[in-house]
Backbone as JSON, one array per atom type, in Angstrom:
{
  "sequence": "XXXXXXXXXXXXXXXXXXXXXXXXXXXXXXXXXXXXXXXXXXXXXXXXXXXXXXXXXXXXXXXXXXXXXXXXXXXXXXXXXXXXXXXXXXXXXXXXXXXXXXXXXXXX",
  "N": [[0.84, -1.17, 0.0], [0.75, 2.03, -0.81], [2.08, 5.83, 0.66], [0.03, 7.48, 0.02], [-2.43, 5.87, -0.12], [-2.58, 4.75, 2.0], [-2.85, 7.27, 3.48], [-5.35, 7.74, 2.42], [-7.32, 5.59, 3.62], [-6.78, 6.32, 6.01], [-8.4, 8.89, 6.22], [-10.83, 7.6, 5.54], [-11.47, 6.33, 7.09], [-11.92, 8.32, 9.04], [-13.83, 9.56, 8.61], [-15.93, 7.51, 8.48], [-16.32, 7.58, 10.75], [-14.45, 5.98, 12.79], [-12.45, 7.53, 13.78], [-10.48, 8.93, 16.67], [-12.14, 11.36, 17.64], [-15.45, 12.62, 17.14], [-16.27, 13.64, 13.68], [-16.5, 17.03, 12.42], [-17.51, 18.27, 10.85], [-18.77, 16.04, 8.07], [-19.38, 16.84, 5.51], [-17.21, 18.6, 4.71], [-14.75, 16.9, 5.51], [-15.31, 14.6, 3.34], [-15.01, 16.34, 1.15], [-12.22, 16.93, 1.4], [-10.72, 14.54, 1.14], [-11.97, 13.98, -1.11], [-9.84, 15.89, -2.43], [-7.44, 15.16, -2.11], [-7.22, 12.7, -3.23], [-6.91, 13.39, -5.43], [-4.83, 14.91, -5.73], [-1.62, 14.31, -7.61], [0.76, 11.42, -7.24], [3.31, 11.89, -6.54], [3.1, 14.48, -5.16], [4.44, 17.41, -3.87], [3.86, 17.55, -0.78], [2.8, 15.44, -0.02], [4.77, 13.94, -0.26], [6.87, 15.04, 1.41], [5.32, 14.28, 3.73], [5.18, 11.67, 3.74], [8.01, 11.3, 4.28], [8.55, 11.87, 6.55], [7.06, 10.1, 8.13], [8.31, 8.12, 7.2], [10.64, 8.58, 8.85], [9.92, 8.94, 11.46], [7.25, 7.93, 12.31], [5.66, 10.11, 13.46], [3.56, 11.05, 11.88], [1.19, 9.78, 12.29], [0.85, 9.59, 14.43], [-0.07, 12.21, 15.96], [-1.63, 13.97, 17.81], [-2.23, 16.65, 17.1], [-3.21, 16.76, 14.54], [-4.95, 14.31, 14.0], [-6.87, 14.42, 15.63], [-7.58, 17.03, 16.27], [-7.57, 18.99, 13.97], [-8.25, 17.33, 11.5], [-10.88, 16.58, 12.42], [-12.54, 18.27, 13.13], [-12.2, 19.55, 10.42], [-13.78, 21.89, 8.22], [-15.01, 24.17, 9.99], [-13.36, 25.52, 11.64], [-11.4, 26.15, 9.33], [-11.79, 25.56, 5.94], [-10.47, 25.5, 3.62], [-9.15, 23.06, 1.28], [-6.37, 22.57, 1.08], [-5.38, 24.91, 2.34], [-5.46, 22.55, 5.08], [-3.8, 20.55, 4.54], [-1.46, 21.31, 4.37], [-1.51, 23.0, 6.65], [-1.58, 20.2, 8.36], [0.72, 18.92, 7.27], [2.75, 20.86, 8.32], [2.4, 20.29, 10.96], [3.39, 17.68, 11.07], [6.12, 17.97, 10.68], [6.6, 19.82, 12.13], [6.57, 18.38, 14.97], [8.66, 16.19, 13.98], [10.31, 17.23, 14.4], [11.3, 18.04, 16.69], [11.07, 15.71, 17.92], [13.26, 14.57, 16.99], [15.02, 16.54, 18.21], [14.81, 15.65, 20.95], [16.12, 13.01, 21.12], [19.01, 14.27, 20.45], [19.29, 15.4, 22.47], [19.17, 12.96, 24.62], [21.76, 12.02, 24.13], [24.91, 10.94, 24.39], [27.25, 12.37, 26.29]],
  "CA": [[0.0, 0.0, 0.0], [0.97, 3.42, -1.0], [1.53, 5.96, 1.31], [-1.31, 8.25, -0.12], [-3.79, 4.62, -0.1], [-2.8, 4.33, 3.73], [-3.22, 8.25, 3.92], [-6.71, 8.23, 2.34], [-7.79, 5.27, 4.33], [-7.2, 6.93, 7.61], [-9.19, 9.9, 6.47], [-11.97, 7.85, 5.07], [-11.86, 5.6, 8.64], [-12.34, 9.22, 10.17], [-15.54, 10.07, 7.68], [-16.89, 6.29, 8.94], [-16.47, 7.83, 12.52], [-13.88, 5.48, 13.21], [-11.49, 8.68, 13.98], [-10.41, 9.55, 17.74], [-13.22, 11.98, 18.08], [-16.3, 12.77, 15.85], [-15.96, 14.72, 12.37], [-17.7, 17.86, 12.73], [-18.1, 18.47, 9.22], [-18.52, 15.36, 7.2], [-19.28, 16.84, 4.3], [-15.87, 19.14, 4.15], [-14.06, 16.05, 5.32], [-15.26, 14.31, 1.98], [-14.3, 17.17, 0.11], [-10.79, 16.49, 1.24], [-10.8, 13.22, 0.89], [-11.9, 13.72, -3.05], [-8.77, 16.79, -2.8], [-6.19, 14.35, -1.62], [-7.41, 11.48, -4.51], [-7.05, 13.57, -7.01], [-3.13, 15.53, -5.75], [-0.54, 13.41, -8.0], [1.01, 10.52, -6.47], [4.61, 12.88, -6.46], [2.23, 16.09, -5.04], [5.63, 17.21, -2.68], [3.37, 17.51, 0.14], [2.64, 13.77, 0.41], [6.16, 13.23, -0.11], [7.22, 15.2, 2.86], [4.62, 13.49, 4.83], [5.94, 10.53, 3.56], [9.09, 11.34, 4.26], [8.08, 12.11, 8.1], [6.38, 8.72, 8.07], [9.63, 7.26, 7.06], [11.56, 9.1, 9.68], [9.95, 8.24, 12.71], [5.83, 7.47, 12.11], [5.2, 10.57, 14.21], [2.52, 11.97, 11.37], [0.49, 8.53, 12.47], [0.42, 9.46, 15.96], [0.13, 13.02, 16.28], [-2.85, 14.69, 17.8], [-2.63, 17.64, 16.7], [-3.09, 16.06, 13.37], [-6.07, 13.37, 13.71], [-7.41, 14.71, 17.17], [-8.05, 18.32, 16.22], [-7.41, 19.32, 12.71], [-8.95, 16.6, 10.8], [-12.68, 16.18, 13.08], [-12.61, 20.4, 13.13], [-11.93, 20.62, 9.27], [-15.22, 22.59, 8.07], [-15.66, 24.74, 11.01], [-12.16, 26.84, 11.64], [-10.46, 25.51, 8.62], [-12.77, 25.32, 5.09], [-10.08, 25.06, 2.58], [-8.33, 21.58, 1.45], [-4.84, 22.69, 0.28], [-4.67, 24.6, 4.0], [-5.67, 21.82, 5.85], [-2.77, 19.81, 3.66], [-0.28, 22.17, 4.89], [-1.61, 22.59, 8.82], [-0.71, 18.71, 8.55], [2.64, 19.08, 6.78], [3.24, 21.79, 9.34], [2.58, 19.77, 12.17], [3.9, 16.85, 10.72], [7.55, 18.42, 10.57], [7.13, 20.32, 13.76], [6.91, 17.1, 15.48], [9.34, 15.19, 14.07], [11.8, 18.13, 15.07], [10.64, 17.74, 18.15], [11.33, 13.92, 18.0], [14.76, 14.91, 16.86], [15.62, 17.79, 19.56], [14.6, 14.89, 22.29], [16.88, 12.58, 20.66], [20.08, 14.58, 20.34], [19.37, 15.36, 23.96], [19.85, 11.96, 25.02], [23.29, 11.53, 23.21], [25.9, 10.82, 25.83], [28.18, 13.72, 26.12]],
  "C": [[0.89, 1.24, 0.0], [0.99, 4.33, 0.24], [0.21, 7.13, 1.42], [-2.61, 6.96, -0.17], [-3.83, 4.89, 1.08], [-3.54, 6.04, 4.08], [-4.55, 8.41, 3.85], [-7.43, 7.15, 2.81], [-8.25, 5.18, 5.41], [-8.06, 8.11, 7.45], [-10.53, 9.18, 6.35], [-12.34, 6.68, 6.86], [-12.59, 6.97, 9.33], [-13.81, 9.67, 9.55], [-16.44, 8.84, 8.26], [-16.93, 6.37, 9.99], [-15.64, 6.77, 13.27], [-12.7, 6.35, 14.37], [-11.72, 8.79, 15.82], [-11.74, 10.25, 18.34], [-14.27, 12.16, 16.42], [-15.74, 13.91, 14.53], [-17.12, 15.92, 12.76], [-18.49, 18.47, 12.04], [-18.06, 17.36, 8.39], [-18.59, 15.59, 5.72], [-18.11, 17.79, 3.54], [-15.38, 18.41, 4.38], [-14.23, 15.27, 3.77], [-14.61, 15.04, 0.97], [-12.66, 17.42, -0.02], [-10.47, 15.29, 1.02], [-10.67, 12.77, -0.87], [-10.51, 14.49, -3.13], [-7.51, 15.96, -3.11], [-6.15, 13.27, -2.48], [-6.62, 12.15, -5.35], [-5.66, 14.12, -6.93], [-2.69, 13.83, -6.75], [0.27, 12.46, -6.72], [2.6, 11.01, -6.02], [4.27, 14.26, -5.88], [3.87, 16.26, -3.99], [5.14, 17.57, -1.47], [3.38, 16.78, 0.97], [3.98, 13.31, 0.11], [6.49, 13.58, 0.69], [6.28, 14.16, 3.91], [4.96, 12.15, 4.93], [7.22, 10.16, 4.12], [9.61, 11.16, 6.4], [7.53, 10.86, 8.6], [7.41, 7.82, 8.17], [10.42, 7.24, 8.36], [11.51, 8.39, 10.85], [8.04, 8.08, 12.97], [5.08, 8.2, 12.81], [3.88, 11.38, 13.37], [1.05, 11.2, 11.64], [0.04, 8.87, 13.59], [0.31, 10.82, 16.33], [-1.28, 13.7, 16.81], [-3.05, 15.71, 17.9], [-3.39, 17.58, 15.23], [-4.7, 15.75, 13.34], [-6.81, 13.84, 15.23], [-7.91, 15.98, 17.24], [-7.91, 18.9, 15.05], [-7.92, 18.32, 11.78], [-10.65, 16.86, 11.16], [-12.99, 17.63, 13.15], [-12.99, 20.9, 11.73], [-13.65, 20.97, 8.91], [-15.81, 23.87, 8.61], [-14.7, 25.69, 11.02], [-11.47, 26.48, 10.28], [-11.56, 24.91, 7.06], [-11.98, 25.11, 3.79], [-8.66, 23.98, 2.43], [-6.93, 21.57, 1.32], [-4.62, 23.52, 1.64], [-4.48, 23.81, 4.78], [-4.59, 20.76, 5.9], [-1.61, 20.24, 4.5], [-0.33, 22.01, 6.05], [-0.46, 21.19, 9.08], [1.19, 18.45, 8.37], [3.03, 19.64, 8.18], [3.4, 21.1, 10.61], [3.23, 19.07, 12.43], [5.51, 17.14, 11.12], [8.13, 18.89, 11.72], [7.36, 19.24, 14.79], [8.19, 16.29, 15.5], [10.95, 16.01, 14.52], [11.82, 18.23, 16.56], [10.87, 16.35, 19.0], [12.9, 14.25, 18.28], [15.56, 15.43, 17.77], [15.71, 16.9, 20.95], [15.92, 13.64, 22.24], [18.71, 13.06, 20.28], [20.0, 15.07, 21.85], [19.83, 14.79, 24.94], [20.97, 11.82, 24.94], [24.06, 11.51, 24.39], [26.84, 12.46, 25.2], [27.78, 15.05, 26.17]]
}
């Protein structure tokens, strides 16, 4: 599986109310859902996210991510190519965040 298949299976789990908390807009979640089909399978969005995925799987577990910016989109947040970004954004801030905790440890 791809990781835009896995990506648009966790959104469409969160449209089937599978998601952490409820959607609060299902019908702007769909409309990202079709956004995110239709980006190219090279969009460099989903390759960073990918790339963040790779790193350390913190775009999987983040709840800023799937816990408040996904089940929200509709309400503070109405267009799909921000909502893309938020994620990126968070996505990255995180894993620097991962990183900063990690060179922390380091002996010395």
């Amino acid at each position: 599986m791809t990781f835009k298949e896995e990506f648009l299976a966790e959104l469409e789990d969160c449209l089937r109310g599978y998601g952490a908390v409820p959607v609060c807009d299902p019908g702007a979640l769909a409309r990202f859902v079709d956004y995110v089909r239709q980006l190219p399978a090279d969009d460099q969005r989903l390759r960073c996210l990918e790339g963040v995925d790779q790193g350390s799987g913190s775009f999987w577990n983040n709840p800023a991510v799937w816990w408040e910016q996904v089940p929200r989109f509709g309400v503070a947040i109405k267009d799909c190519s921000t909502l893309l970004d938020r994620m990126l954004d968070e996505a990255i801030s995180d894993e620097i965040d991962v990183l900063e905790m990690e060179i922390r440890e380091l002996p010395g």
